[in-house]
C-alpha positions as MATLAB code, in Angstrom:
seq = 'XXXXXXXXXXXXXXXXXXXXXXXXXXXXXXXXXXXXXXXXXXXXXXXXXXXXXXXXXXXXXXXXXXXXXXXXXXXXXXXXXXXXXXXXXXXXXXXXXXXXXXXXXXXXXXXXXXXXXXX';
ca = [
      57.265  120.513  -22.281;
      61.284  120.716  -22.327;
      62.643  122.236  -25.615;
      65.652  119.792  -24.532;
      63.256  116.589  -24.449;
      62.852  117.432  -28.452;
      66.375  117.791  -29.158;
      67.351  114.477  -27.181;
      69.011  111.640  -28.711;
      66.023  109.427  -28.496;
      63.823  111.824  -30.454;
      66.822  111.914  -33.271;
      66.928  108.012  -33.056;
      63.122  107.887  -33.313;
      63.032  110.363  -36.591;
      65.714  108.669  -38.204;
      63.631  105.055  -37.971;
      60.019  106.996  -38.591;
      62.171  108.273  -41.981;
      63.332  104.904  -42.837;
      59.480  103.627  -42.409;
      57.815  106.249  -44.508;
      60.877  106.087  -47.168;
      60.482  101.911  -47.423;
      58.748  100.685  -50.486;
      56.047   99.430  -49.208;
      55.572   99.992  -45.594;
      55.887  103.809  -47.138;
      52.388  103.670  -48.524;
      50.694  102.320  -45.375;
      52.768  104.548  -42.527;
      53.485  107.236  -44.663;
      49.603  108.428  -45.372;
      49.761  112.046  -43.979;
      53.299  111.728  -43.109;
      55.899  112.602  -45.372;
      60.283  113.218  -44.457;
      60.883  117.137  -45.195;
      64.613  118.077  -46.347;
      65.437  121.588  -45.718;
      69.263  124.134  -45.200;
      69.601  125.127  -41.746;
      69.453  128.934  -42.192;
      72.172  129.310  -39.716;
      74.616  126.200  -39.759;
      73.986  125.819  -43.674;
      73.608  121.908  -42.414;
      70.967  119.750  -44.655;
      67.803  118.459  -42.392;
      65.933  115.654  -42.579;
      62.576  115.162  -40.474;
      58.912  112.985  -40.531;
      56.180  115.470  -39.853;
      52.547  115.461  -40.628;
      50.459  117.067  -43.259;
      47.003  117.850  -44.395;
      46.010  119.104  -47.721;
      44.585  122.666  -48.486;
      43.809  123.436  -51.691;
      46.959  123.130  -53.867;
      49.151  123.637  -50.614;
      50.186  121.482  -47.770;
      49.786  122.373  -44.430;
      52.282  121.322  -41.485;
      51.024  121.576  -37.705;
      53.925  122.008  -35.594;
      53.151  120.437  -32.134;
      54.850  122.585  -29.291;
      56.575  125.034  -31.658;
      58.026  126.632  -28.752;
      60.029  123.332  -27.893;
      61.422  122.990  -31.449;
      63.249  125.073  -33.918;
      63.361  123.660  -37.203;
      60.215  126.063  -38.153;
      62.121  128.763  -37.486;
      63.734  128.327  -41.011;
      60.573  128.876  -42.688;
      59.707  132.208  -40.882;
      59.157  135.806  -42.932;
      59.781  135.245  -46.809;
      60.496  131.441  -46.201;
      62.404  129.365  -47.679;
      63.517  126.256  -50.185;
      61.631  122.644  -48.850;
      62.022  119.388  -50.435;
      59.168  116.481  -49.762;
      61.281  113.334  -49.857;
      59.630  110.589  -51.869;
      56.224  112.179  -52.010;
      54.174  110.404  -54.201;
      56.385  108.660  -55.678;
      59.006  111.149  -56.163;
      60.794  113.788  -54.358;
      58.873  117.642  -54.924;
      60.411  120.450  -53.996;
      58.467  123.775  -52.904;
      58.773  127.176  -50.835;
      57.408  127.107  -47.412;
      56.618  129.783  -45.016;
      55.846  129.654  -41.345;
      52.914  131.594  -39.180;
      52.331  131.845  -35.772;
      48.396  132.536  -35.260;
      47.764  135.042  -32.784;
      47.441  131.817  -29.753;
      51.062  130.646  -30.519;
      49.712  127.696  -32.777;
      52.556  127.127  -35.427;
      51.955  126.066  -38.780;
      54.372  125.319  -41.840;
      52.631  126.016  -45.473;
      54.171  124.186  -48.210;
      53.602  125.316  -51.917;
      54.782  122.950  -54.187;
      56.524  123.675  -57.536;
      54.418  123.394  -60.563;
      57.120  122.231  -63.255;
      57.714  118.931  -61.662;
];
């Protein structure tokens, strides 16, 4: 898969209407079930993100699958010590939380989300 074909126009103009889905009221609660819009600072560019991706629950942490990890980058932010994340809207309510990427040793990425407690 092209790392370009993720960082195409479409795929920002799809994001930016799969946000406005899971962020609506109530179409929220029906599209947004594993879904949820992450906000995160570009470690580089300093520039704020925001993306849909899907979760799953583990324990008291969420887990993000990144599908072809090689053909994205916004992962990247969350490698090593990780770094501040912010689940838009989740629940209810916006939550922030550290996250911290892994690579497992077949490439598979994945992006886990501890939430702050004193929300």
């Amino acid at each position: 898969m092209s790392p370009r074909l993720f960082d195409s126009p479409i795929v920002r103009l799809v994001n930016g209407a799969a946000v406005l889905l899971i962020n609506a009221p109530v179409i929220g609660r029906l599209v947004g079930r594993g879904l949820v819009v992450i906000r995160y600072v570009g470690r580089r560019s300093g520039t704020t993100f925001e993306i849909p991706v899907g979760y799953r629950r583990s324990g008291g942490d969420l887990v993000i699958g990144v599908t072809a990890p090689d053909a994205k980058n916004w992962w990247r932010n969350f490698l090593g010590e990780g770094a501040p994340i912010t689940l838009v809207n989740f629940n209810g309510r916006d939550r922030d939380g550290h996250a911290v990427a892994n690579r497992d040793a077949r490439g598979r990425v994945s992006v886990t989300v501890r939430l702050d407690d004193r929300q």
